[in-house]
N, C-alpha and C positions, 0 to 999 in steps of 0.2 A: 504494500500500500504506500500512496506518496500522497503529499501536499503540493500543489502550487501554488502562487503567487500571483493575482490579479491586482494590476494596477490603474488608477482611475486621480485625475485624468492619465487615459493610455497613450505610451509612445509607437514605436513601432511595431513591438512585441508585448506581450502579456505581463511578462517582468519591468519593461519600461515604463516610466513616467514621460509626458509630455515634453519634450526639451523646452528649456529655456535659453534665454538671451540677456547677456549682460547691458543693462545693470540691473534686472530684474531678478529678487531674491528671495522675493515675496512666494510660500508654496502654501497650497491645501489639498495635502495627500491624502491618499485612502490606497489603502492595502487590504485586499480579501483574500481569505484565507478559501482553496478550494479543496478538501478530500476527494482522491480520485475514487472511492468507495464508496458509495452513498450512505452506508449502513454507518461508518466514521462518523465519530461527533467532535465536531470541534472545542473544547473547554475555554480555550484562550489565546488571542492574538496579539504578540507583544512586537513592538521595536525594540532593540535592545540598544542599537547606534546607529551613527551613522558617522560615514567619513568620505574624505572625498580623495579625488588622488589626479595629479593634473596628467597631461597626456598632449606629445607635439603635432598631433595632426598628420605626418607624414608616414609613419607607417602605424597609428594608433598602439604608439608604447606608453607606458606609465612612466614618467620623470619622476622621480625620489620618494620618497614613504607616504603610505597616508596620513594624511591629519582629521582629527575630530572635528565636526561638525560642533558648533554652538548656538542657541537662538532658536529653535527648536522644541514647542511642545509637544512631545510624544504618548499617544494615549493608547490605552491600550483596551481592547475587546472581546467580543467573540468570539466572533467572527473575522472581522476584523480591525486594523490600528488606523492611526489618524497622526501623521505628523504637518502640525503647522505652523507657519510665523516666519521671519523673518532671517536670513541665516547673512553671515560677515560675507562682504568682498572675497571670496579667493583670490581674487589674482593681488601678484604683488608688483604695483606699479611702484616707481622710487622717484621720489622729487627734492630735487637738493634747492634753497629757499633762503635767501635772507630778509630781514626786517622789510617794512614797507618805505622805499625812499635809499634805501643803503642797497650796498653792491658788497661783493664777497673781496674786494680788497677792504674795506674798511669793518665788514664783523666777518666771524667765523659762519661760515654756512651750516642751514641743518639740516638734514637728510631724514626723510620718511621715508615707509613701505605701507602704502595702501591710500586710496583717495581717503578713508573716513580717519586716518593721521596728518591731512595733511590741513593744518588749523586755517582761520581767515584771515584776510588781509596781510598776508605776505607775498612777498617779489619773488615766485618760482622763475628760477633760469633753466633748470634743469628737467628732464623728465625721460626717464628710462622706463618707456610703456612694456608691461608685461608682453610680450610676443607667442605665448603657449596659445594653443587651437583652442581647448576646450578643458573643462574638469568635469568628473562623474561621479556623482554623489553615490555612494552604495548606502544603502536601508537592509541591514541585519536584524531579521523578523524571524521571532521563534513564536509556532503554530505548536501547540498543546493540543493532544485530539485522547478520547478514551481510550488508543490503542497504544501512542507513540507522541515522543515529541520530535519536532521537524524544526531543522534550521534552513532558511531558505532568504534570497538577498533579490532586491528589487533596485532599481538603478535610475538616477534623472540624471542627461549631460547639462550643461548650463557654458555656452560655446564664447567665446570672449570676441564679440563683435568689437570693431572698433568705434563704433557709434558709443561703448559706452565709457570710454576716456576724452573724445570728442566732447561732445556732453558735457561733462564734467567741467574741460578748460575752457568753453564756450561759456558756461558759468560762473565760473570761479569769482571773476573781478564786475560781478555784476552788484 
């Protein structure tokens, strides 16, 4: 007997989530748990985590470890879980920044990683746009049935347009 994984909004596959687009980070998932045995009863459908892992677009490899996901309420059900809300920036843009009216000969510059570090009203000269294709959220969802418990992983990409660092600098000195 097995468990799969329905996801809603669906992406391509059953296990996918709808992809997103950056800088949209905003989700309301749903994960349903299905026994391929009818006679199965489901007890409980939990998220455990979630983490995301970036990936360069050109032969779809994974760049460096996962990281945890934050921002995130995760519920848990029957049938099935619910995770929603709001999750951090992945991507790690870098802007090197002095005072507003000053230049990096007269103070020390300062370097962030991520648009939501980098504070107002400062003079960015610099700006090292993150270049990765995309990241893909995995959702580690254990399915409890009267028989068995089931570990099974459901997945959103969230693909790094450039519209959404555009954006951003289009903003900034508004």
């Amino acid at each position: 007997m097995t468990v799969t994984i329905s996801c809603s909004p669906q992406g391509n596959s059953q296990t996918e989530f709808a992809e997103k687009t950056r800088p949209d980070y905003t989700v309301n998932l749903t994960a349903t748990a299905i026994p391929s045995d009818p006679a199965e009863t489901t007890l409980s459908t939990t998220c455990v985590g979630v983490t995301y892992s970036y990936y360069d677009g050109l032969n779809n490899t994974p760049i460096g470890q996962p990281v945890d996901v934050v921002g995130l309420t995760l519920t848990a059900g029957v049938n099935s879980c619910t995770m929603v809300g709001t999750f951090d920036d992945p991507f790690s843009d870098i802007f090197t920044y002095v005072s507003k009216g000053s230049t990096n000969n007269v103070e020390t510059p300062t370097v962030v990683i991520g648009v939501s570090n980098m504070v107002p009203n400062k003079e960015y000269y610099d700006l090292n746009q993150d270049t990765r294709a995309y990241v893909i959220l995995t959702f580690n969802i254990t399915v409890v049935t009267d028989v068995s418990t089931y570990n099974e992983t459901a997945t959103l990409q969230v693909n790094n347009e450039w519209e959404g660092i555009r954006s951003f600098v289009d903003t900034y000195y508004d």
